[in-house]
C-alpha positions as a Python dict, from the first residue, in 0.01 Angstrom:
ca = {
    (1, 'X'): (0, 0, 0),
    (2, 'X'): (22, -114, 411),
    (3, 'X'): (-59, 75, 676),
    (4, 'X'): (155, -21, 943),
    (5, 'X'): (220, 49, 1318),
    (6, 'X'): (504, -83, 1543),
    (7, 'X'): (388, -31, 1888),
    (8, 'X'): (722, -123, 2057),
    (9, 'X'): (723, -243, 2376),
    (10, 'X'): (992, -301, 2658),
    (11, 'X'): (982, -633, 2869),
    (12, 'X'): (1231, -607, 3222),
    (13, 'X'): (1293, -877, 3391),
    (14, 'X'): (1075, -1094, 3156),
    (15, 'X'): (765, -960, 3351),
    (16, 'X'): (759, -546, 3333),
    (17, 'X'): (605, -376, 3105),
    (18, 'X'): (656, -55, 2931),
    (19, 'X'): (417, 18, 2616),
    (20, 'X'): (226, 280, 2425),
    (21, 'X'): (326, 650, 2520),
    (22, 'X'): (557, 590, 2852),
    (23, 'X'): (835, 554, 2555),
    (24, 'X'): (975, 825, 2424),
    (25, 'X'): (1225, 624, 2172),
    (26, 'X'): (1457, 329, 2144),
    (27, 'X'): (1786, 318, 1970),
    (28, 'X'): (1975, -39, 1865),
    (29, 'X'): (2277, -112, 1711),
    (30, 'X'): (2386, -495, 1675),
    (31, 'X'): (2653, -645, 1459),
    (32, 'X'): (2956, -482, 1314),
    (33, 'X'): (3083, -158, 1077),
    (34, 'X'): (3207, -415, 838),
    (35, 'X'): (3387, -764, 738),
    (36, 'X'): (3758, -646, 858),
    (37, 'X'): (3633, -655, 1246),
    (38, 'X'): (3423, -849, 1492),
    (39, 'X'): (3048, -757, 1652),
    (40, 'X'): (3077, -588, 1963),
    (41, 'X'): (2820, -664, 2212),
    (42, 'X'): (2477, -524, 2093),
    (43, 'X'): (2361, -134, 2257),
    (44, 'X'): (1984, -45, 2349),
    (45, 'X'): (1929, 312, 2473),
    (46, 'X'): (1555, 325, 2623),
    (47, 'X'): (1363, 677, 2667),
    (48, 'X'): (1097, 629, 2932),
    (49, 'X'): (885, 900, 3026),
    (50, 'X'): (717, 893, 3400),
    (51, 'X'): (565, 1089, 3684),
    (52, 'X'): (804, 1223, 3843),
    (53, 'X'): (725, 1125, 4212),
    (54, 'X'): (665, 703, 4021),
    (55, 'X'): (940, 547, 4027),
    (56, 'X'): (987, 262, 3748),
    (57, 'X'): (1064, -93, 3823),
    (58, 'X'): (1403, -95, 3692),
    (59, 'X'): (1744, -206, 3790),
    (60, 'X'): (2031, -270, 3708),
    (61, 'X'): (2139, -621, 3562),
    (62, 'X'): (1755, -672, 3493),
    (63, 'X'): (1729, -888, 3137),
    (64, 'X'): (1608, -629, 2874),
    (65, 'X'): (1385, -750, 2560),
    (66, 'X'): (1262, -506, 2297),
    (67, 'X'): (1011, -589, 2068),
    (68, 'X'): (753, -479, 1794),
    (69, 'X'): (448, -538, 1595),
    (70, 'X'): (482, -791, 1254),
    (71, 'X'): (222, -723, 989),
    (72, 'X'): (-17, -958, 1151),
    (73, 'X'): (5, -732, 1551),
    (74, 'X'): (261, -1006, 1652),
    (75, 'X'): (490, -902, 1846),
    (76, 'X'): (864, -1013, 1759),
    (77, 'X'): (1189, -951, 1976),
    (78, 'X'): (1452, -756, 1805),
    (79, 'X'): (1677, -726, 2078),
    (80, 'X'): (1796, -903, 2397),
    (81, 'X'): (2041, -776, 2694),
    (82, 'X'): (2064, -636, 3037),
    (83, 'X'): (2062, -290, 3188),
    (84, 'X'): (2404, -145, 3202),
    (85, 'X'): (2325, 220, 3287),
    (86, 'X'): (2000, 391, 3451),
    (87, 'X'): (2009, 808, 3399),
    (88, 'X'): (1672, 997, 3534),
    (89, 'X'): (1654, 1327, 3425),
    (90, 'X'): (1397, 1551, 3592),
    (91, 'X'): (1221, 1704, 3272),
    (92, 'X'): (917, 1918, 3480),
    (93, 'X'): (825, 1961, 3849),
    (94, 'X'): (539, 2178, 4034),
    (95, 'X'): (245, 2334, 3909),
    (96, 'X'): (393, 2289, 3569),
    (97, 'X'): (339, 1891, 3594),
    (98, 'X'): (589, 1627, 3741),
    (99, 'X'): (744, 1454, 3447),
    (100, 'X'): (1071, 1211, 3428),
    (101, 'X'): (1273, 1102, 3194),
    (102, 'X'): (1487, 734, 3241),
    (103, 'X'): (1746, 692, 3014),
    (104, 'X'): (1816, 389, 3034),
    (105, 'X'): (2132, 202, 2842),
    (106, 'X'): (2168, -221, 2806),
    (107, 'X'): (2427, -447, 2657),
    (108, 'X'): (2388, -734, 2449),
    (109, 'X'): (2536, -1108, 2580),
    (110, 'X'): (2868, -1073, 2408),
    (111, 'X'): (2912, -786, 2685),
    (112, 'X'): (2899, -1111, 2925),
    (113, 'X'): (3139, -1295, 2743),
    (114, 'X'): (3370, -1013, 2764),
    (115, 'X'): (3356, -1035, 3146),
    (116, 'X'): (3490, -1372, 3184),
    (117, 'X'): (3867, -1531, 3098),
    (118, 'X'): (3900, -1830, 2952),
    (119, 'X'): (4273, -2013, 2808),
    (120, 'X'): (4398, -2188, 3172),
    (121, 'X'): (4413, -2508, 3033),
    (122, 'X'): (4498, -2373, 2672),
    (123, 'X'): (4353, -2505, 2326),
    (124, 'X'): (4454, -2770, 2096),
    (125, 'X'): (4515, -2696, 1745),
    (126, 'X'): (4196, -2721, 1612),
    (127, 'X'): (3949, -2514, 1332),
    (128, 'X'): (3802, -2195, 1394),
    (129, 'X'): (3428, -2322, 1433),
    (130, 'X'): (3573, -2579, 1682),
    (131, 'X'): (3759, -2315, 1850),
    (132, 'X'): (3455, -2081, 1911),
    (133, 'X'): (3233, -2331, 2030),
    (134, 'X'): (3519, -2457, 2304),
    (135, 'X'): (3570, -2105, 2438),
    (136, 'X'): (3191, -2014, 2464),
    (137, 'X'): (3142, -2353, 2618),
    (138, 'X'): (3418, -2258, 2901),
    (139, 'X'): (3289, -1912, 2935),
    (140, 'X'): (2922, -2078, 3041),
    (141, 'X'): (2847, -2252, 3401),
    (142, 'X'): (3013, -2588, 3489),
    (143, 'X'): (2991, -2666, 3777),
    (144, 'X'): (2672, -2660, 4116),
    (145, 'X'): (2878, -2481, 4314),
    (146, 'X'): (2877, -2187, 4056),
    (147, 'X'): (2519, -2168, 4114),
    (148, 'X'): (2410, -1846, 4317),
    (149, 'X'): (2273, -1962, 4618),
    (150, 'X'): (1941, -1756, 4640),
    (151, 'X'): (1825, -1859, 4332),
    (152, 'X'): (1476, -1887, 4236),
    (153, 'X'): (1422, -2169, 3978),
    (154, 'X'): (1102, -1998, 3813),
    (155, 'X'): (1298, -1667, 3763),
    (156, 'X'): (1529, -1918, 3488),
    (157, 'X'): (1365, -1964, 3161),
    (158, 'X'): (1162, -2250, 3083),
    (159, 'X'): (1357, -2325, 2778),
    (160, 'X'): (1644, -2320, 2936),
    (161, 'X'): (1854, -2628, 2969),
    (162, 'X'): (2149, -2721, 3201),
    (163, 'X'): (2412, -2722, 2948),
    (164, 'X'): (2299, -2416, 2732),
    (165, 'X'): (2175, -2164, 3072),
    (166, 'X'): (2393, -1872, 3042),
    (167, 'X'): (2360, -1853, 3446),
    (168, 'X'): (2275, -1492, 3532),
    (169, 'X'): (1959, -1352, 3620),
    (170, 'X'): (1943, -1278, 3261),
    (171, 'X'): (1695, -1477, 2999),
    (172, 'X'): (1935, -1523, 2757),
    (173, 'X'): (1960, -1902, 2633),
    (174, 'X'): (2226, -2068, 2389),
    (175, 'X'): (2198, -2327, 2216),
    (176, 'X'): (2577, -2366, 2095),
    (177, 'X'): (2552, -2674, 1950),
    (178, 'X'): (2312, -2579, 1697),
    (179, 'X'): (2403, -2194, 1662),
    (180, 'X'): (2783, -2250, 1636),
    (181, 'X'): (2901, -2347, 1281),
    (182, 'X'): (3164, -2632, 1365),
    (183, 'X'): (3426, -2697, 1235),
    (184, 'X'): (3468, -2421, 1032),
    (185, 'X'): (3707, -2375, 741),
    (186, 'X'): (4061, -2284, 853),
    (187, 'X'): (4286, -2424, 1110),
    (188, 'X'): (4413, -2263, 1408),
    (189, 'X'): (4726, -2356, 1609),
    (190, 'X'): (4721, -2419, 1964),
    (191, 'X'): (4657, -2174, 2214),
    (192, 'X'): (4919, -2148, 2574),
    (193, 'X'): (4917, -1877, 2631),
    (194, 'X'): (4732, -1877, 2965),
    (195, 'X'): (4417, -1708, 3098),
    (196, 'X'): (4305, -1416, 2877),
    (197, 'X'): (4013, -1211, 2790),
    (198, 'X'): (3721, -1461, 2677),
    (199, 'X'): (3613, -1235, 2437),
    (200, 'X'): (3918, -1119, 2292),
    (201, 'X'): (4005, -1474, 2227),
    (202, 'X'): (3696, -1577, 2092),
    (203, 'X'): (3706, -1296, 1850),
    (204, 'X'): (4055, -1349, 1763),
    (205, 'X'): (3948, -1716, 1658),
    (206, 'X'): (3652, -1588, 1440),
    (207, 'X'): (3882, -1352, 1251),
    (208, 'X'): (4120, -1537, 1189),
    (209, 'X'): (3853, -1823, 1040),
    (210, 'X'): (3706, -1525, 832),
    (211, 'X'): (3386, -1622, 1012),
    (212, 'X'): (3148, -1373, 1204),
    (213, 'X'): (3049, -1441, 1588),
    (214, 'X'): (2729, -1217, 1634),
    (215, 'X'): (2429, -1155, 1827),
    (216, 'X'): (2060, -1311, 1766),
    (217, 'X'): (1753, -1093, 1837),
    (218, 'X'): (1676, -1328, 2122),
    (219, 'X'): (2019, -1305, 2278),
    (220, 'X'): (2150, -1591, 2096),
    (221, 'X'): (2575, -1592, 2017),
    (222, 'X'): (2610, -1761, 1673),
    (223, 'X'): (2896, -1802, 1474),
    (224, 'X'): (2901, -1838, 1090),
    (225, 'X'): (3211, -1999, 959),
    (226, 'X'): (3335, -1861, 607),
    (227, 'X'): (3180, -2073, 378),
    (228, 'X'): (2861, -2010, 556),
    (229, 'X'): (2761, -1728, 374),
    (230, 'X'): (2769, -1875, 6),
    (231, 'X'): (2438, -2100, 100),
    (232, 'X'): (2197, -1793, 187),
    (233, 'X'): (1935, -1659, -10),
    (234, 'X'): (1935, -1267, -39),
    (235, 'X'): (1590, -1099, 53),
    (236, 'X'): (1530, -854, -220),
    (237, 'X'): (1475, -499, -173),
    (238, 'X'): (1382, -242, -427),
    (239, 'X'): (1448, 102, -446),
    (240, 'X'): (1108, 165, -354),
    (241, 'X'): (1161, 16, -16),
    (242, 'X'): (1439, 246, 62),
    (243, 'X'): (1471, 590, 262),
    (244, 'X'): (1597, 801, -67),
    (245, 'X'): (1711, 1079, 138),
    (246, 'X'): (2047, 1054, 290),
    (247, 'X'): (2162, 733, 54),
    (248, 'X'): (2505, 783, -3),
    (249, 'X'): (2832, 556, -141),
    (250, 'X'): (3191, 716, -121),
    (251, 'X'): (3537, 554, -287),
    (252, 'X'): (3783, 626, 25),
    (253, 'X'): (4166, 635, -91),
    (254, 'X'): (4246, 527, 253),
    (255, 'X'): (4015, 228, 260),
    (256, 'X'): (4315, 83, -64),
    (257, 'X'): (4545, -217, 32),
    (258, 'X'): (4771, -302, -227),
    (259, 'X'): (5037, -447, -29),
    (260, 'X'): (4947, -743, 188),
    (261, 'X'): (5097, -967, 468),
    (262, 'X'): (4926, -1168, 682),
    (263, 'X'): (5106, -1332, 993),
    (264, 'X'): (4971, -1673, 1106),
    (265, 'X'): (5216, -1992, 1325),
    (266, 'X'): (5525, -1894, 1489),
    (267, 'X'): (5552, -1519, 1325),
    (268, 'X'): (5552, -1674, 972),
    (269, 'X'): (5444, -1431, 728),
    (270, 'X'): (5270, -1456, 354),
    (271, 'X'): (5240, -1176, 93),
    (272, 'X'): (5032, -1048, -153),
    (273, 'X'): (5094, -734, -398),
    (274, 'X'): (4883, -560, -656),
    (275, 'X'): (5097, -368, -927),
    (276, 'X'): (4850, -258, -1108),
    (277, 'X'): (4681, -53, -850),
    (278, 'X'): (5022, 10, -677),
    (279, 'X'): (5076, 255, -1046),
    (280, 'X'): (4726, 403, -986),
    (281, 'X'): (4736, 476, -607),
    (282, 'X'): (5101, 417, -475),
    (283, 'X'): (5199, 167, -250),
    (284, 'X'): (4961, 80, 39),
    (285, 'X'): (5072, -173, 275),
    (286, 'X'): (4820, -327, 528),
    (287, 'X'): (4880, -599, 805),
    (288, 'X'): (4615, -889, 905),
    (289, 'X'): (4699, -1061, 1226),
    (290, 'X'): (4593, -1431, 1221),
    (291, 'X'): (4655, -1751, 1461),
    (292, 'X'): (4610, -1960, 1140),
    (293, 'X'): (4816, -2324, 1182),
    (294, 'X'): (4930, -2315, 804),
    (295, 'X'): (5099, -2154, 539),
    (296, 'X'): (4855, -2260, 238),
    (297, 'X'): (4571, -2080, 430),
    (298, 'X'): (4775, -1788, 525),
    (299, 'X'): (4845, -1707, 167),
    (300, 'X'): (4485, -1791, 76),
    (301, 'X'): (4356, -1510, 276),
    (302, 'X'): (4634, -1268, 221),
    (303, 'X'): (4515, -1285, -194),
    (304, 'X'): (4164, -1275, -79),
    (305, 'X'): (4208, -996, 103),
    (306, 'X'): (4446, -796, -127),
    (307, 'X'): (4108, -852, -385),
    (308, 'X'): (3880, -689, -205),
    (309, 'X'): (4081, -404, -124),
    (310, 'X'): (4346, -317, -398),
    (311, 'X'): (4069, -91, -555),
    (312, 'X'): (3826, 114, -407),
    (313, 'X'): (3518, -6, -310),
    (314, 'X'): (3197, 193, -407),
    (315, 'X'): (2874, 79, -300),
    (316, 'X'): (2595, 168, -13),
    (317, 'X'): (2690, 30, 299),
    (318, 'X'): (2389, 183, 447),
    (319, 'X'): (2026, 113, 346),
    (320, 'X'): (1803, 257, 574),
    (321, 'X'): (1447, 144, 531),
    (322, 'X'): (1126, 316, 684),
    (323, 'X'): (938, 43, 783),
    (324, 'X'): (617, 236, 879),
    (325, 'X'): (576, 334, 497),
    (326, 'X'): (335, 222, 294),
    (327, 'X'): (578, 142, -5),
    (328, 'X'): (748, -137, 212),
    (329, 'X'): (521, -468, 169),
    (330, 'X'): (422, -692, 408),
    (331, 'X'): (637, -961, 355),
    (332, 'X'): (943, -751, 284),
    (333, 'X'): (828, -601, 651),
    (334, 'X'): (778, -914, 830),
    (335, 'X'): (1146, -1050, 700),
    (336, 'X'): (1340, -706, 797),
    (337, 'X'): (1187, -777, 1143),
    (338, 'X'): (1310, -1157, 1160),
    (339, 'X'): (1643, -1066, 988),
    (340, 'X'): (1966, -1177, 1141),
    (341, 'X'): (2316, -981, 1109),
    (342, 'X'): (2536, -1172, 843),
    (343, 'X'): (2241, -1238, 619),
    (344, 'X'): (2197, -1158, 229),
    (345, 'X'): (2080, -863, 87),
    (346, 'X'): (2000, -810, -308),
    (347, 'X'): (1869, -452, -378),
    (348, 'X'): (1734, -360, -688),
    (349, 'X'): (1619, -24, -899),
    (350, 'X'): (1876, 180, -750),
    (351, 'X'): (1997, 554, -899),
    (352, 'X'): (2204, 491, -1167),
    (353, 'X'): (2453, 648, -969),
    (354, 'X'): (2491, 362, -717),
    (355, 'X'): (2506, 120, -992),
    (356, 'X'): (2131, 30, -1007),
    (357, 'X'): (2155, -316, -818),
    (358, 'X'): (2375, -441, -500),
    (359, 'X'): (2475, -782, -372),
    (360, 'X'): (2586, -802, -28),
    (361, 'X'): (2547, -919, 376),
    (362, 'X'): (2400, -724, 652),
    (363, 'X'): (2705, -672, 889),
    (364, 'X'): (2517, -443, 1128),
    (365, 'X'): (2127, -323, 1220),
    (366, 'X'): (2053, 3, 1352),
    (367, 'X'): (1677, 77, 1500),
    (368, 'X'): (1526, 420, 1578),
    (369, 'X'): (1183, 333, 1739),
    (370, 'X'): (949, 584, 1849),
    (371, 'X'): (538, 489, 1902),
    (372, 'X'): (439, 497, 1570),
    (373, 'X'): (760, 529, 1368),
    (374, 'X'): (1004, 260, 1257),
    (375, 'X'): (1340, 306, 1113),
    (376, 'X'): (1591, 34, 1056),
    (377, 'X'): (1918, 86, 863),
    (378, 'X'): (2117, -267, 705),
    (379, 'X'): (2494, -185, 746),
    (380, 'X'): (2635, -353, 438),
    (381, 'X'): (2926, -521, 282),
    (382, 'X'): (2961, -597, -86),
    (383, 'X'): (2915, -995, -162),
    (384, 'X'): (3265, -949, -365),
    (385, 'X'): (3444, -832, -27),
    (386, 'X'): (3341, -1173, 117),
    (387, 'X'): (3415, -1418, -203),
    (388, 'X'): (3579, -1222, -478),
    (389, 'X'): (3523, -1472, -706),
    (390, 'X'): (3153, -1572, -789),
    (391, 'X'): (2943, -1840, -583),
    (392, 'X'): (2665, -2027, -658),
    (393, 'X'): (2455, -1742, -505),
    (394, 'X'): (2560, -1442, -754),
    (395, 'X'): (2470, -1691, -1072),
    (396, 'X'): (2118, -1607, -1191),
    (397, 'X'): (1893, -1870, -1169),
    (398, 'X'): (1757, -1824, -1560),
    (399, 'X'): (2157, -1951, -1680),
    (400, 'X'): (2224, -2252, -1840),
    (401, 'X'): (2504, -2455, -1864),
    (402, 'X'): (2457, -2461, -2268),
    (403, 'X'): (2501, -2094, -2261),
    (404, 'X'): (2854, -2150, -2218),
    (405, 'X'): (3159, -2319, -2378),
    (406, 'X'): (3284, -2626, -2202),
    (407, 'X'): (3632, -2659, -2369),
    (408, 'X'): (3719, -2270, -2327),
    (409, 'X'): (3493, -2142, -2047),
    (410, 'X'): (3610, -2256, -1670),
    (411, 'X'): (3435, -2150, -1329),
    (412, 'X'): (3613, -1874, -1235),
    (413, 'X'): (3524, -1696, -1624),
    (414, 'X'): (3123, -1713, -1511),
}
């Protein structure tokens, strides 16, 4: 048993302070509701309480970094972004007391990305990794003369570098060479199709490579290519770690695809069909939209998709975990607080009733922060959605290869 505390605090501007009972609550949400979409830029909502006739140093555009306690009373950022939206809300006034409320909203760094276009000069055909990393790189200052010309150097952050400065007022640093998975796994054909939306595009490129571009804690953009995921070790949870009430799993009718095509180069199309589950659940046709360069790959990812989704799909995709309780270890603690979107999750000592163990990635985080109170939900895919057949990381560690016959047995039976 832990006794544990998060005592969130809110940085502005790198220097302003909010701590201890001037907040009310936080809110996060980073990542994405599941594999069959992109991350859309990362939301904070800040509750700020204040006298009402103090106003707080806040403004718009300021850089925005939440973070709380570890174990040990360090204090680790879990989110990054700027202020998008400032609401005051006059809560008391008078004899009564003069109280305040500032509601204040900020947006993650993809929400930057989405404010820029990108495609003038087009893009060779190239893979998705390599794709990513080339738009980002556009999207991200050039040139002197792009420089705003009242700025103050110390207001950049010392780890900031030339190259890898985003080049707002905002503390948020890449590093893309490092955080971008190049080159990827599948090849996309050449882009002409002049200026667009950089983050449309960007996503477009990551979907289409079956990859996942997503926001870091510290306001990072990394991108995972496909075969990323195959290489990370789960954290294990148990049941014990988990918020019991509310844990739910539901088989959705209208979550079946049965009857796949998948466009890629010069409208060609490839198909995939599942009879069986066509004479179970009818005939359930879904599209996938891809800028994919060839026909092999196209087909690839139309049968990888048709098996994840020609039957339904019952597991958690929520585990919400309470990490204030004294059930949740330290270390368990400590790596929930690190934890990026897209990594893997093994939970054990389930209800019978949700299959007593699940294998999957975190797709999404969701915070609820208050003073003393700290709740984070995983939004989850299954490991099968991702790789439908089994990967290195799904065979237990205890199997040996003389537990199985060579002449009969091949990979795919494991």
């Amino acid at each position: 048993m832990t006794t544990y505390t998060p005592y969130p605090k809110v940085v502005f501007a790198g220097a302003v302070e909010y701590a201890d009972n001037t907040i009310s609550s936080i809110g996060i949400s980073l990542g994405r509701r599941d594999i069959y979409e992109q991350a859309q830029p990362g939301i904070a909502s800040v509750q700020l309480w204040t006298d009402a006739d103090t106003a707080l140093n806040v403004n718009l555009s300021d850089s925005v970094d939440i973070q709380i306690q570890d174990s040990t009373a360090t204090y680790q950022t879990i989110y990054s972004g700027i202020i998008s939206d400032i609401d005051i809300t006059l809560d008391a006034y008078g004899s009564v007391g003069s109280v305040a409320m500032y509601n204040i909203t900020a947006v993650g760094p993809l929400s930057l990305v989405n404010k820029h276009t990108t495609g003038g000069l087009g893009f060779a055909k190239e893979f998705d990794g390599t794709r990513v990393l080339n738009i980002l790189t556009e999207v991200f200052l050039q040139d002197w003369n792009e420089i705003p010309p009242d700025l103050i150097w110390s207001s950049v952050s010392n780890i900031a570098t030339w190259e890898n400065w985003d080049g707002t007022n905002v503390t948020l640093v890449n590093d893309l060479i490092a955080d971008i998975d190049t080159p990827g796994t599948y090849e996309l054909e050449s882009y002409n199709g002049g200026l667009t939306d950089a983050l449309a595009l960007v996503q477009s490129a990551a979907q289409s490579g079956r990859g996942f571009l997503f926001e870091a804690p510290d306001g990072s953009l990394h991108y995972d290519s496909y075969g990323a995921r195959a290489a990370y070790v789960p954290l294990t949870l148990t049941g014990d770690d988990l918020l019991a009430a509310g844990l739910r799993q539901a088989a959705q009718w209208s979550e079946i695809v049965n009857d796949v095509t998948v466009t890629y180069k010069n409208n060609g199309e490839a198909y995939a069909a599942d009879y069986t589950s066509q004479q179970s659940y009818g005939q359930l046709a879904g599209n996938r939209s891809t800028t994919l360069e060839n026909s092999a790959d196209a087909q690839s990812q139309a049968t990888a998709f048709l098996e994840s989704r020609a039957f339904p799909r019952t597991y958690p995709e929520e585990l919400t975990i309470p990490l204030h309780s004294p059930t949740v270890s330290d270390a368990t603690r400590d790596a929930l607080i690190t934890m990026l979107v897209g990594s893997a999750v093994y939970t054990q000592s389930l209800p019978a009733v949700f299959g007593t163990t699940f294998d999957g990635f975190v797709e999404g985080m969701k915070w609820n922060l208050t003073r003393y109170t700290s709740d984070l939900t995983l939004v989850c895919s299954a490991l099968s959605e991702t790789y439908p057949h089994k990967v290195w990381l799904q065979i237990a560690p205890t199997v040996t290869w003389a537990s199985y016959t060579p002449t009969t047995e091949e990979w795919q039976d494991l």
